[in-house]
N, C-alpha and C positions, 0 to 999 in steps of 0.2 A: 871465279869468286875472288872476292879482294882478301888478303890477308894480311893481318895488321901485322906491322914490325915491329919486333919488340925486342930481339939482340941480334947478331949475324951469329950466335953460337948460341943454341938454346939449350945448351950444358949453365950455360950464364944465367939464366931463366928460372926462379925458384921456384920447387914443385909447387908453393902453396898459389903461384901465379898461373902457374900449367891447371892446378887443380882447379882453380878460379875459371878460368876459360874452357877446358874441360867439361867443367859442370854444366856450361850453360851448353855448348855446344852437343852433348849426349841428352840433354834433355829437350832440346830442338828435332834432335832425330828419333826421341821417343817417344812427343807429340805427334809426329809425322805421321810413323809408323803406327800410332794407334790411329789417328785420324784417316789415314787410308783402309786398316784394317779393321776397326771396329766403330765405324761414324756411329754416333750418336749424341746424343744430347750433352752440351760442354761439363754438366756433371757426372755423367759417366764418364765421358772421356777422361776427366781430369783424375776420377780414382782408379781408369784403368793403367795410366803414366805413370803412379804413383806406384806400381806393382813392378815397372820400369827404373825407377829412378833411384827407387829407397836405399839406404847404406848395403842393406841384407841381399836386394837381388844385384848388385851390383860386383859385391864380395862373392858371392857364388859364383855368378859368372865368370870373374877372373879367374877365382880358382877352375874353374872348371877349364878355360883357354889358356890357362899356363904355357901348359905342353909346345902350343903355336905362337908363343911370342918368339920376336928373334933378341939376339943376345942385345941391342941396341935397346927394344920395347922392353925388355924385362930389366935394364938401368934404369928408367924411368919409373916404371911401374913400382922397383924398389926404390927407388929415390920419395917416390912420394907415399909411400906406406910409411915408411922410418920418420918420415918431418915429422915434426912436434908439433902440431897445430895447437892455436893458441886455445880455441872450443872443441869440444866433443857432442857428439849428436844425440837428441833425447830419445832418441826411439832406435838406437843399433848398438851392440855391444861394440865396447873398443875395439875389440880384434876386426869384427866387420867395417866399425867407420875408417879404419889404416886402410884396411884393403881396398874397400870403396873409393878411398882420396887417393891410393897407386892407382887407380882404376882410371880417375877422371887426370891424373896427373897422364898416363899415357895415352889418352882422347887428345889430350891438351897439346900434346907434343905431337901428336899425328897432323891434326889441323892444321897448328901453327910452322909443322914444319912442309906443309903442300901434299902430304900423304893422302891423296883422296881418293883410291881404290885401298889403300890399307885400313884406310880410318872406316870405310864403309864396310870392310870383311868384318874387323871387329866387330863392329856395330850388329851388323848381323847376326854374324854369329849368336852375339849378345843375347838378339831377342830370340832367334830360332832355339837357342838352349832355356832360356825362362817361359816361352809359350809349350815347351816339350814336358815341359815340368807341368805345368795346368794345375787347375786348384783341385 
């Protein structure tokens, strides 16, 4: 996989740019992940993502993976909860949209730093705890 460079120290790198890349990158793997597991028609697909991606399941999830970050993933993860982003999201309480952006902030730092059995545990994890949960 290519990966873009973006500093030789991604301490350098601010979360709202980890969180930026982040985002798109978990939501690549949560298209995936629904399109192998639940093919169907692009509008189902698209609001079964949506149960993936939202500020809410994402702040859950974290919390829920705490425990398995290591002290490195859990810098980041607080670095981009605490950032003051400039919007907040219409559909997730604050407390959730912080957690969700530490969320996508340490996605963002896994990928960009070549972690790609770590980024993939997370990810998993991820969905295996929000499909456990079931409507």
């Amino acid at each position: 996989m290519i990966i873009p460079f973006l500093a030789g120290d991604l301490r350098e790198v601010s979360p709202s740019v980890l969180a930026y890349v982040g985002d798109s990158v978990y939501e690549l793997y949560a298209r995936c992940w629904v399109a192998e597991h639940f093919s169907n028609r692009s509008g189902v697909m698209h609001k079964r993502t949506i149960k993936y991606v939202c500020a809410e399941a994402q702040a859950d999830a974290i919390r829920h993976l705490s425990d398995e970050l290591t002290e490195t993933e859990e810098s980041y993860f607080r670095r981009g909860k605490n950032s003051n982003p400039v919007s907040m999201a219409k559909n997730a309480s604050p407390a959730d949209y912080m957690y969700a952006t530490g969320f996508e902030t340490l996605i963002g730092y896994l990928f960009l730093d070549n972690q790609e059995a770590r980024l993939e545990y997370i990810i998993s994890k991820t969905f295996e705890y929000l499909d456990s949960k079931g409507e």
